[in-house]
py3Dmol code that shows the C-alpha trace and the ligand (Angstrom):
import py3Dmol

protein = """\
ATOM      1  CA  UNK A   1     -16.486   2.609  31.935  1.00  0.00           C
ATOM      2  CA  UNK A   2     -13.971   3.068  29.198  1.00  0.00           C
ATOM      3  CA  UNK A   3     -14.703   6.012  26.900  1.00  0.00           C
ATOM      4  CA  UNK A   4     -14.886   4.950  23.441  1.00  0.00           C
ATOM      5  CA  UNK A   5     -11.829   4.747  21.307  1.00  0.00           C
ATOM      6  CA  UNK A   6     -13.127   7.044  18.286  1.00  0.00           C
ATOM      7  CA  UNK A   7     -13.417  10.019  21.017  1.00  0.00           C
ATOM      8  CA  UNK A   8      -9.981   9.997  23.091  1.00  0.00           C
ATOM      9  CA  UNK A   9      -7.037  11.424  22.184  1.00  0.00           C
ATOM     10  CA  UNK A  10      -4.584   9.262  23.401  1.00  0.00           C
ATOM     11  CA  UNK A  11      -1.154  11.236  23.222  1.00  0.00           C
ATOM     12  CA  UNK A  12       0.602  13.524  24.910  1.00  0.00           C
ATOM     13  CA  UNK A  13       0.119  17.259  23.759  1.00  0.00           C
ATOM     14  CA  UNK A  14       1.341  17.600  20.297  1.00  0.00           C
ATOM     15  CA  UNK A  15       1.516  13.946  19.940  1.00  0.00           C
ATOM     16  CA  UNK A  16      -0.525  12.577  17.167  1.00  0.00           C
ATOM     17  CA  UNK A  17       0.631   8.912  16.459  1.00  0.00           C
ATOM     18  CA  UNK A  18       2.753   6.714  18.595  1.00  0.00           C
ATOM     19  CA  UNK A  19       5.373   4.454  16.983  1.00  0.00           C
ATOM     20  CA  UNK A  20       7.091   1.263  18.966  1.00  0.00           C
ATOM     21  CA  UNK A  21       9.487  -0.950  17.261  1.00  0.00           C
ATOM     22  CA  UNK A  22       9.494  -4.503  18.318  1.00  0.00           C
ATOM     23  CA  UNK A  23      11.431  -7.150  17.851  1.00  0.00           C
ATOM     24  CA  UNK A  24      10.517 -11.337  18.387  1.00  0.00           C
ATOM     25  CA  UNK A  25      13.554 -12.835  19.102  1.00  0.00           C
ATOM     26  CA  UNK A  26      12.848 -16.164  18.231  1.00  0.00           C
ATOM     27  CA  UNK A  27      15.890 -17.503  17.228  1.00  0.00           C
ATOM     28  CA  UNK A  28      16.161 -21.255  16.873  1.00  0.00           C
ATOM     29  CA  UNK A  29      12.870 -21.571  18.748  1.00  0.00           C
ATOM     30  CA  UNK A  30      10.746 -21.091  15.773  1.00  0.00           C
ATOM     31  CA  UNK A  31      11.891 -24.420  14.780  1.00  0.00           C
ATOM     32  CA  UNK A  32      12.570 -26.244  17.589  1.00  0.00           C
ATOM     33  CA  UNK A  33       8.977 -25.332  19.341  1.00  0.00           C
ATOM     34  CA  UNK A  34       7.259 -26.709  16.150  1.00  0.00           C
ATOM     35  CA  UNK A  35       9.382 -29.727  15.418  1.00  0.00           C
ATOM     36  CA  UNK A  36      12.247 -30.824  18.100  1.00  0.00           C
ATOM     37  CA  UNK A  37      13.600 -33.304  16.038  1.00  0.00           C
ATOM     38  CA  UNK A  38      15.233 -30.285  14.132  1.00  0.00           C
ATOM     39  CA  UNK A  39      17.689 -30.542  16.752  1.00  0.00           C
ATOM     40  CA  UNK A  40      19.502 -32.380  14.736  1.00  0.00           C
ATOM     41  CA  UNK A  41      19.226 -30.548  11.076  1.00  0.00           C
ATOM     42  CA  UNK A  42      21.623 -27.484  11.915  1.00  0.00           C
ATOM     43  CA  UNK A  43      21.467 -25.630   8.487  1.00  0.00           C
ATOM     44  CA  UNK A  44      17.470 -25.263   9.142  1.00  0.00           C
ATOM     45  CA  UNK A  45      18.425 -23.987  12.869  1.00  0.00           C
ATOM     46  CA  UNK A  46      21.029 -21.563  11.893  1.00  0.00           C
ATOM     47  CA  UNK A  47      18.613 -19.745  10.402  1.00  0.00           C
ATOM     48  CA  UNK A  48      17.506 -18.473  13.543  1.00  0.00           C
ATOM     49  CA  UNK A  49      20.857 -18.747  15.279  1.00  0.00           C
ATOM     50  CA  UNK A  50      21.552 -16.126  12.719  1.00  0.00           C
ATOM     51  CA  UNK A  51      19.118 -13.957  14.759  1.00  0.00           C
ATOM     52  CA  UNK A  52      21.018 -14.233  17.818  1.00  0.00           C
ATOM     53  CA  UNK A  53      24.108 -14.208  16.904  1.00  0.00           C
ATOM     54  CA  UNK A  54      24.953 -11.726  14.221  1.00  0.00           C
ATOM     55  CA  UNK A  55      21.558  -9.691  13.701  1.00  0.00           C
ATOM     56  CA  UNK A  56      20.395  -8.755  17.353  1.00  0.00           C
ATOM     57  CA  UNK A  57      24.450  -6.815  17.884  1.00  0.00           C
ATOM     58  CA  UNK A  58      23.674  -5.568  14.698  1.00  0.00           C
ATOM     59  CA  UNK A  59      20.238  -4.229  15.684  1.00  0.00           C
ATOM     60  CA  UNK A  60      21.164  -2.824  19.000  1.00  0.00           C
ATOM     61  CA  UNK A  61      24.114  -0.481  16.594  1.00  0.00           C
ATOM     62  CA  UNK A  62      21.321   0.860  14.946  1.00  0.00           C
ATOM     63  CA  UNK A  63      18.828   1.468  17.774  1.00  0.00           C
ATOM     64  CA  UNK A  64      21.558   3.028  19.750  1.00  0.00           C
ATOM     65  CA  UNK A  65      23.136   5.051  16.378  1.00  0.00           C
ATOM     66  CA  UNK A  66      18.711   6.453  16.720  1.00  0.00           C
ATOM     67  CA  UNK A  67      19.047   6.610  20.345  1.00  0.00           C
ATOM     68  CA  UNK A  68      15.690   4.902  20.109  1.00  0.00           C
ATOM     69  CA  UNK A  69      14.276   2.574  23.171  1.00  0.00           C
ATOM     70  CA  UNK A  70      12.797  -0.469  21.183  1.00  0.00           C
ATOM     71  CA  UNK A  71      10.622  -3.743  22.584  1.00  0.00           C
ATOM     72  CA  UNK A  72      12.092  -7.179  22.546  1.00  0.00           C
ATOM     73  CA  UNK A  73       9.579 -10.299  23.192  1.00  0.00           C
ATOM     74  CA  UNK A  74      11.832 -12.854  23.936  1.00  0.00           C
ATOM     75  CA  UNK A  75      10.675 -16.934  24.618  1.00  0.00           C
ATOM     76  CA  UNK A  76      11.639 -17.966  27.721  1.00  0.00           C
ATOM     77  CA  UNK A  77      13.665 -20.905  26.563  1.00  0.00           C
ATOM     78  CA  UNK A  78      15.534 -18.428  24.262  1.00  0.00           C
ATOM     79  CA  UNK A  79      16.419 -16.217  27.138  1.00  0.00           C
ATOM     80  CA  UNK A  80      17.979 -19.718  28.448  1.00  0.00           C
ATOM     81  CA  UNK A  81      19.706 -20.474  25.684  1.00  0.00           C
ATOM     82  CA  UNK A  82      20.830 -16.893  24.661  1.00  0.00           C
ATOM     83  CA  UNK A  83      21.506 -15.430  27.999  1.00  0.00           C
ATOM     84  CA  UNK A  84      24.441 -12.811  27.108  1.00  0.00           C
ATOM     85  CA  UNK A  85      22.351 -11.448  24.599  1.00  0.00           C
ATOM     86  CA  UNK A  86      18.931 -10.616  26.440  1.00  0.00           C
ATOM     87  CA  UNK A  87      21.663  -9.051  28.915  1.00  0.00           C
ATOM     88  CA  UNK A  88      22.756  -6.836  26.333  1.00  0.00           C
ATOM     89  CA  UNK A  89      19.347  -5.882  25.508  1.00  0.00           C
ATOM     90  CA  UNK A  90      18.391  -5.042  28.784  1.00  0.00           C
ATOM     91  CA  UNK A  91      21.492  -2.887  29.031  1.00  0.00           C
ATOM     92  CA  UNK A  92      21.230  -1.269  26.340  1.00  0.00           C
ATOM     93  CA  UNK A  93      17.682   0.218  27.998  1.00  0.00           C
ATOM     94  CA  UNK A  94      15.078  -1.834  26.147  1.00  0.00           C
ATOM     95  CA  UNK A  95      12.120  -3.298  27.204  1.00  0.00           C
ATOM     96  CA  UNK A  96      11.788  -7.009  27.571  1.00  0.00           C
ATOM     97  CA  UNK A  97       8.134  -8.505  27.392  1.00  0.00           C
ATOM     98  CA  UNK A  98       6.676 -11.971  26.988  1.00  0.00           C
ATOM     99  CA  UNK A  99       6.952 -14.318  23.919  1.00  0.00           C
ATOM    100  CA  UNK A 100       5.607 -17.959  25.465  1.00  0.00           C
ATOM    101  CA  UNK A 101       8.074 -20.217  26.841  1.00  0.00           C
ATOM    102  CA  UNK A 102       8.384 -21.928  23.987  1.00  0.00           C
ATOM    103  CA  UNK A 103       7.648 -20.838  20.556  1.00  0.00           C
ATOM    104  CA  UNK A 104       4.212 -22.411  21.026  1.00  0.00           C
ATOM    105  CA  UNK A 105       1.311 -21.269  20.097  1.00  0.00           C
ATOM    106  CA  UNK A 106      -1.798 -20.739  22.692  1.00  0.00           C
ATOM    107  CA  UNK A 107      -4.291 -22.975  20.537  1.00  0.00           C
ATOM    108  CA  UNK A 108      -2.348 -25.744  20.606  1.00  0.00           C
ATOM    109  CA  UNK A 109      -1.993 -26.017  24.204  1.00  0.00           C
ATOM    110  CA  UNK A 110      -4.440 -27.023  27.068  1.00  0.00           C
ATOM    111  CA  UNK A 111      -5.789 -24.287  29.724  1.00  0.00           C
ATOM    112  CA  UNK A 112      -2.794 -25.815  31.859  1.00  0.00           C
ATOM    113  CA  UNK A 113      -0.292 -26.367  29.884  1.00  0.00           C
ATOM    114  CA  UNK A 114      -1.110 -22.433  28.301  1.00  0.00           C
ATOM    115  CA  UNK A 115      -0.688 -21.210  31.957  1.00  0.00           C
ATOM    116  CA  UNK A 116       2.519 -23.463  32.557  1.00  0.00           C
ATOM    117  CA  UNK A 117       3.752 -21.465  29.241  1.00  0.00           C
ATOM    118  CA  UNK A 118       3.349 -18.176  30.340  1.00  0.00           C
ATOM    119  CA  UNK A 119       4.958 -18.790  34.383  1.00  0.00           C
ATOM    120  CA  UNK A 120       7.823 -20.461  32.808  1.00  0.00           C
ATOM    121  CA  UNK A 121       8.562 -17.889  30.450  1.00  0.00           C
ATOM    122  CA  UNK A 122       8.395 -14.827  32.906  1.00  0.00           C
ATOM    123  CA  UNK A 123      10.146 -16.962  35.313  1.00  0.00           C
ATOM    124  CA  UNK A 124      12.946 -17.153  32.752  1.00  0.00           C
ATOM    125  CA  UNK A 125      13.021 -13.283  31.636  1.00  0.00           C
ATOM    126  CA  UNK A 126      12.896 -12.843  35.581  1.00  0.00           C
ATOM    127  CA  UNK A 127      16.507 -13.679  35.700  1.00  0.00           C
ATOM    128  CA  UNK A 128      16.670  -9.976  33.224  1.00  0.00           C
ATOM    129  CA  UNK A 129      14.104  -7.590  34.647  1.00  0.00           C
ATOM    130  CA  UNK A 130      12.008  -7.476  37.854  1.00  0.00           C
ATOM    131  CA  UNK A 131       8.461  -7.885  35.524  1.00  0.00           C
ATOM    132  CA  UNK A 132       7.239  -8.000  32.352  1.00  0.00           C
ATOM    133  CA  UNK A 133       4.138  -6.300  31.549  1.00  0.00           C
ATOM    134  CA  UNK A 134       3.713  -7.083  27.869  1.00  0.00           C
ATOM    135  CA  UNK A 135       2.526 -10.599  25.977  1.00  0.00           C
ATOM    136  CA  UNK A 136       2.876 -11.760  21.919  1.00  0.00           C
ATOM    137  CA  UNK A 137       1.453 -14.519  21.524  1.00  0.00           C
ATOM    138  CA  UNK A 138       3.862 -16.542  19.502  1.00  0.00           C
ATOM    139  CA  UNK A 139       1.055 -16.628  16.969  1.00  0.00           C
ATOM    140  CA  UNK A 140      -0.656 -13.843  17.786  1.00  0.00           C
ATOM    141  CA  UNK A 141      -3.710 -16.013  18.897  1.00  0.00           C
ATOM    142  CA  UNK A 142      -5.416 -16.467  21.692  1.00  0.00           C
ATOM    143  CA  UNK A 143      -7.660 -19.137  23.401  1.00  0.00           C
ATOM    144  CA  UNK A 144     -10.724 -18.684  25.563  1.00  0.00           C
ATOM    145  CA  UNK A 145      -8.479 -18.491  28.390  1.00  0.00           C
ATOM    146  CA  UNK A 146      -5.491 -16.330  27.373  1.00  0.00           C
ATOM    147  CA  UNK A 147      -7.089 -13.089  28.417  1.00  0.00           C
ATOM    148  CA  UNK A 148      -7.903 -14.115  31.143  1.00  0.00           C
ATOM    149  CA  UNK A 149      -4.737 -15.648  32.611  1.00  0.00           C
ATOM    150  CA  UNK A 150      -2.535 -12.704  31.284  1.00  0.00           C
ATOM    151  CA  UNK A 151      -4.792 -10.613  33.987  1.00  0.00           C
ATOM    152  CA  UNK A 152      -4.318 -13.103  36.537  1.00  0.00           C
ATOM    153  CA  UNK A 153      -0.512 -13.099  35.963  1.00  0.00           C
ATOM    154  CA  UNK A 154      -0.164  -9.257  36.120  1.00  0.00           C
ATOM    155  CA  UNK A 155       0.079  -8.402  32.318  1.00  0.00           C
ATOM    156  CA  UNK A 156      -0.507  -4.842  31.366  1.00  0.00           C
ATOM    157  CA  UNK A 157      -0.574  -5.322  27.473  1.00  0.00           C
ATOM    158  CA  UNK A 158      -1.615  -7.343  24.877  1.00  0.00           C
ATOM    159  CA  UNK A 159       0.392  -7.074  21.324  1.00  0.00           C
ATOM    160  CA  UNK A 160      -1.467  -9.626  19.147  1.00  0.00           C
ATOM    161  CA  UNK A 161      -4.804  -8.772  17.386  1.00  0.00           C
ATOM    162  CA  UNK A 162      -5.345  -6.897  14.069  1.00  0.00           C
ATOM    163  CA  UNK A 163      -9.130  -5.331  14.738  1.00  0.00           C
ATOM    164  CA  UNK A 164      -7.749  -1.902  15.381  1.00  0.00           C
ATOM    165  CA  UNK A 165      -5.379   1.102  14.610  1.00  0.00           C
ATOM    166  CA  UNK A 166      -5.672   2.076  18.017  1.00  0.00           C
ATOM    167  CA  UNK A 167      -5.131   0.699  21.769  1.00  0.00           C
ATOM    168  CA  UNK A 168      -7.719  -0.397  23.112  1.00  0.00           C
ATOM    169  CA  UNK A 169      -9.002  -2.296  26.835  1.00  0.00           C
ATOM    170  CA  UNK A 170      -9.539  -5.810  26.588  1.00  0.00           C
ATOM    171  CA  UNK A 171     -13.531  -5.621  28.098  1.00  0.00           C
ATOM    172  CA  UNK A 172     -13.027  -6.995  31.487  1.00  0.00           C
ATOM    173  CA  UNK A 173      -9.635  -7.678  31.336  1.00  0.00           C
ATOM    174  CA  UNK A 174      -8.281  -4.153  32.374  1.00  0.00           C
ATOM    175  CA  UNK A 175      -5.121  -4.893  29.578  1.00  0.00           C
ATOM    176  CA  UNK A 176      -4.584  -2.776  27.045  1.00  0.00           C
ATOM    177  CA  UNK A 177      -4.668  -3.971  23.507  1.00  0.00           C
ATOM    178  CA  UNK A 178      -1.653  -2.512  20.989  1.00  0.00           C
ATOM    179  CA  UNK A 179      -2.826  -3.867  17.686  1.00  0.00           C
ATOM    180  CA  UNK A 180      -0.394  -5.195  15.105  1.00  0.00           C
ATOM    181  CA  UNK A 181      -0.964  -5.997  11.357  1.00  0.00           C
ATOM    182  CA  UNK A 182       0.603  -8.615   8.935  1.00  0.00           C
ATOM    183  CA  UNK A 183       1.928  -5.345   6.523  1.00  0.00           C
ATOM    184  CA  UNK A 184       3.916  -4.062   9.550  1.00  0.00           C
ATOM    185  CA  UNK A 185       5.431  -7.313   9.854  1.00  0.00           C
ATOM    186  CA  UNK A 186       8.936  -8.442   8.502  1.00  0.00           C
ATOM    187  CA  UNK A 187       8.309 -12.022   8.450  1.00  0.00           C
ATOM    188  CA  UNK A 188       5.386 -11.736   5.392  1.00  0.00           C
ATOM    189  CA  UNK A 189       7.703  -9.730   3.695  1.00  0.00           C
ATOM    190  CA  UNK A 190      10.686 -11.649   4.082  1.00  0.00           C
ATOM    191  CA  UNK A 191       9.875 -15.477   5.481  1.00  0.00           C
ATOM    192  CA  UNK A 192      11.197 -17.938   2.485  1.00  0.00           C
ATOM    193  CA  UNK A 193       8.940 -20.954   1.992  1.00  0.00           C
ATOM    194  CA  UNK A 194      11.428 -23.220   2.397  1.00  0.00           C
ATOM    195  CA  UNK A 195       9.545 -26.309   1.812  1.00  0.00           C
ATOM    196  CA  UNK A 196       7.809 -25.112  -0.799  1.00  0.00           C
ATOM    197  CA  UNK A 197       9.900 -22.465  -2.587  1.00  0.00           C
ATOM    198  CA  UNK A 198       6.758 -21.329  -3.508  1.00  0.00           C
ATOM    199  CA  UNK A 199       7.286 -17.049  -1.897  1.00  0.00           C
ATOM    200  CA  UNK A 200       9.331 -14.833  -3.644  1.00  0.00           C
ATOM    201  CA  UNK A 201      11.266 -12.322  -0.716  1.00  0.00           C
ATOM    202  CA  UNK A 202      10.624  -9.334  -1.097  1.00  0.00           C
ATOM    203  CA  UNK A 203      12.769  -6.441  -1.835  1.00  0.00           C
ATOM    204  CA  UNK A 204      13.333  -3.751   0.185  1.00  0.00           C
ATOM    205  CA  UNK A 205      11.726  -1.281  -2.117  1.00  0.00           C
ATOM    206  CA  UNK A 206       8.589  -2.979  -1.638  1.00  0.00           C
ATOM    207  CA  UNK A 207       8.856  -3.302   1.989  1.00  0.00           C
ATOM    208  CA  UNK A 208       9.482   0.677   2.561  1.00  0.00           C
ATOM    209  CA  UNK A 209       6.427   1.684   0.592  1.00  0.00           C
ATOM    210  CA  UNK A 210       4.196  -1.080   2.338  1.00  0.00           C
ATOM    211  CA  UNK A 211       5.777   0.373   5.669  1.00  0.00           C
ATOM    212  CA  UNK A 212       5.829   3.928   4.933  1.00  0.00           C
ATOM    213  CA  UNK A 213       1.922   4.454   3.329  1.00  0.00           C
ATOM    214  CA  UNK A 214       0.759   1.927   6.355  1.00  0.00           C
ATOM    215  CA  UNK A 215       2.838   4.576   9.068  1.00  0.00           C
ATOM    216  CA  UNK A 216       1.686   7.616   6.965  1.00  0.00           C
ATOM    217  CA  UNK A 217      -1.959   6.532   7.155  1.00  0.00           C
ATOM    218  CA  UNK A 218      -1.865   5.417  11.027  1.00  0.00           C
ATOM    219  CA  UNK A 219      -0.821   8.722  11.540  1.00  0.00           C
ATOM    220  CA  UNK A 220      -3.215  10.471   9.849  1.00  0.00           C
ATOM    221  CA  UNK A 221      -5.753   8.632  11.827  1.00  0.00           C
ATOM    222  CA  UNK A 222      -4.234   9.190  15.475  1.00  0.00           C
ATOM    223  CA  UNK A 223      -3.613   5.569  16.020  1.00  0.00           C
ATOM    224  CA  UNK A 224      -0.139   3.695  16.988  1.00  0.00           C
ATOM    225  CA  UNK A 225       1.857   1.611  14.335  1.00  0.00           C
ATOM    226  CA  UNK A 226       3.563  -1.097  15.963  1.00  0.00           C
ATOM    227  CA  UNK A 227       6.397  -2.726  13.801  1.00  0.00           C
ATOM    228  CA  UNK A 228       6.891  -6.198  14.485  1.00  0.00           C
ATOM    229  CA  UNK A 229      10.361  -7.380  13.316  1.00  0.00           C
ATOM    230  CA  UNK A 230      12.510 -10.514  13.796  1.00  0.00           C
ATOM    231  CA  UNK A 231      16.168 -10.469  14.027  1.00  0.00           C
ATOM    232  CA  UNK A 232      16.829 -13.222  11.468  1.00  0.00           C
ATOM    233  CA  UNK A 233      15.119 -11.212   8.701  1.00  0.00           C
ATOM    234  CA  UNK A 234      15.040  -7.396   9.167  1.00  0.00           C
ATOM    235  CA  UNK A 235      18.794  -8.016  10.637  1.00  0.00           C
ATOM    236  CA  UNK A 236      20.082  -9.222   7.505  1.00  0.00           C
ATOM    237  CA  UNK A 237      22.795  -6.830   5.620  1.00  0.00           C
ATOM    238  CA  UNK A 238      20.703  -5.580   2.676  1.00  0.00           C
ATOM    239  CA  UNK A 239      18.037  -4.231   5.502  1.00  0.00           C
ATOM    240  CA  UNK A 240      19.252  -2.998   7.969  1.00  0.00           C
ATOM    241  CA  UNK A 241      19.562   0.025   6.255  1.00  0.00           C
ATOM    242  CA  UNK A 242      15.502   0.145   6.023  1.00  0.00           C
ATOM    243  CA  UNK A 243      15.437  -0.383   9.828  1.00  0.00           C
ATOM    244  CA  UNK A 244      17.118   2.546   9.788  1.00  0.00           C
ATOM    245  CA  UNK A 245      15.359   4.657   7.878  1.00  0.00           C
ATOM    246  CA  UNK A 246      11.640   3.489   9.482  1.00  0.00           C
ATOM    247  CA  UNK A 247      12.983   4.399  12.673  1.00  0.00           C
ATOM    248  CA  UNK A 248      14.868   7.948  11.070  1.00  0.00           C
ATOM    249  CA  UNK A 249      11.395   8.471   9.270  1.00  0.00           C
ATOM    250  CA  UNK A 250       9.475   8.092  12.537  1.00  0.00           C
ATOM    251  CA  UNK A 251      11.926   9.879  14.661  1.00  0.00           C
ATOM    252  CA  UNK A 252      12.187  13.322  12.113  1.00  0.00           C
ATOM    253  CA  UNK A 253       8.088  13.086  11.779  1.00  0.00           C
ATOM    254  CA  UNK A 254       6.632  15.991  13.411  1.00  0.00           C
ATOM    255  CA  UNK A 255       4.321  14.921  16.275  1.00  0.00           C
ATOM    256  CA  UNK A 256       5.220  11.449  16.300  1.00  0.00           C
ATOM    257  CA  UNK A 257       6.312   9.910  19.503  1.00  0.00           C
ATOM    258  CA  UNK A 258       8.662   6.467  19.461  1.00  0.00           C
ATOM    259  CA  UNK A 259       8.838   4.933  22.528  1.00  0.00           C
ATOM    260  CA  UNK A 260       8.809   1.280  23.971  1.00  0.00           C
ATOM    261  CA  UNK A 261       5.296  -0.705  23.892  1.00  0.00           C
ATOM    262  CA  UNK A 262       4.676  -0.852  27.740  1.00  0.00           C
ATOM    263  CA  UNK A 263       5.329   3.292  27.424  1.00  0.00           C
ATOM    264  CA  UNK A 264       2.795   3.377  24.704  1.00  0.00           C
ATOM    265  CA  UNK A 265      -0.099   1.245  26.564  1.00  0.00           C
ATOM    266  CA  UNK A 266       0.401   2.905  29.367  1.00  0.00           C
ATOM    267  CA  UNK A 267      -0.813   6.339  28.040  1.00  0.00           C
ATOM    268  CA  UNK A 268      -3.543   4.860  26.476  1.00  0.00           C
ATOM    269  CA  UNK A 269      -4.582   3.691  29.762  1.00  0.00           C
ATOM    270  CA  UNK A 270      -4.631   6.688  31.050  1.00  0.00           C
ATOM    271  CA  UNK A 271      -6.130   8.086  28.486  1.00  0.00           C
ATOM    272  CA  UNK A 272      -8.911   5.306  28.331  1.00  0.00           C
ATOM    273  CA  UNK A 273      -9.535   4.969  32.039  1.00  0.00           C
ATOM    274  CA  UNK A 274      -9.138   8.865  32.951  1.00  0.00           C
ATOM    275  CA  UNK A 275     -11.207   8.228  36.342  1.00  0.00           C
ATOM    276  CA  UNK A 276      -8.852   5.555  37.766  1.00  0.00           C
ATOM    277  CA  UNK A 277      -5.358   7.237  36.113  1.00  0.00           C
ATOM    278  CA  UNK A 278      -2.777   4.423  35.542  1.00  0.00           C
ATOM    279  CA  UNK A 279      -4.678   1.785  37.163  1.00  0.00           C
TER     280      UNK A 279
END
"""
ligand_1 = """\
1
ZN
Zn 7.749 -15.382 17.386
"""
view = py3Dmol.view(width=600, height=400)
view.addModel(protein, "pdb")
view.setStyle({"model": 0}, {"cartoon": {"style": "trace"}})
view.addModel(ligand_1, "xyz")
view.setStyle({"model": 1}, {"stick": {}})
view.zoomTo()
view.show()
């Protein structure tokens, strides 16, 4: 039985908050999973070509300028369609974990057709890296049935729910749970409303001290603060420069470890399973 969360200390010694920067590489599949007939409206679509092909090279400069190992969730189709770039990913050392196959998300799919998502898109990242432990949801929802086929496929982690600060086990599932928030996420910062014009974006300003008091108080607390970026927004000129700094911040913060989200839910399993180690 898993000891409970409030009573472990998850880290390594000295460690008191973990930090894992991750990236959804959705690119045109935002779009195209929610509406294929924007196949044929390119100035919508570039906005996520955008992601692939100026912002991910531009976020791999600054990861490497940090020498920091980040986590990409990739959809399968995008992997297809963006092959040279989940190469240079992988190269470059970081992790590559499970986004759907398409951009679709779990509730709008049958049990089947949820399982058919999840084979095809690790079949497609296979072509990159010999497994993928990790899942996003590409809404960061589940079914009834999610948990239970990401244990039957060999998942290790779960990076989707917002009832926590720190990992957690899924009961019965054996996968660990990295929570995620809305405030650590680009995309409510910086998503325009396009139909609606009815969002202002953000400024960067704003963004830092959301980011920063949300990272302080996470560490405070012992938990893990798991970014979630996209490369069309946070890998736009005017912030990259905050990537930067996030990552700087996290880096120069005594007793803060950075590290790639299977790294990060693998401690925590051994640190909520101690009996059974990293099983
Ligand atoms: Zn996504």
């Amino acid at each position: 039985m898993a000891a409970r969360a409030d009573t472990v200390h998850f880290w390594p010694p000295g460690i008191e908050c973990a930090v894992a920067f991750t990236f959804d590489f959705d690119a045109e599949e935002v779009w195209l999973a929610g509406d294929p007939a924007t196949v044929e409206r390119p100035g919508r679509l570039s906005q996520g070509t955008y992601g692939a092909k100026v912002a991910v090279p531009l976020i791999l400069d600054v990861l490497a300028r940090q020498g920091v190992p980040a986590t990409f969730f990739v959809p399968g189709r995008i992997a297809e369609r963006h092959p040279e770039r989940v190469a240079e990913i992988v190269a470059a050392g970081h992790e590559l974990a499970h986004h759907g196959y398409t951009h679709t998300s779990p509730t709008a799919l049958t049990p089947a057709q949820e399982e058919e998502e999840l084979v095809r898109g690790t079949e497609a990242l296979a072509r990159f890296v010999p497994w993928v432990r990790g899942y996003r949801s590409p809404s960061w929802e589940f079914t009834q049935h999610t948990l239970g086929l990401l244990e039957k496929h060999g998942f290790e982690y779960s990076s989707n729910l917002m009832d926590d600060i720190r990992p957690y086990l899924h009961a019965g599932a054996g996968l660990v749970e990295l929570p995620v928030h809305w405030s650590l996420d680009d995309a409510a910062h910086f998503w325009f409303a396009e139909d609606e014009w009815s969002k202002k974006i953000s400024t960067v300003e704003e963004v830092e001290a959301i980011w920063q008091a949300e990272f302080e108080g996470i560490r405070r607390l012992g938990g893990c603060c798991i970014f979630t970026m996209h490369p069309q927004f946070i890998g736009r000129p005017g912030r990259l420069p905050l990537l930067e700094a996030m990552i700087a911040l996290a880096r120069e913060t005594p007793g803060v470890w950075v590290a790639p989200a299977h790294e990060i839910a693998a401690q925590a399993r051994r640190a909520l399973v101690p009996a059974t180690g990293a099983s």
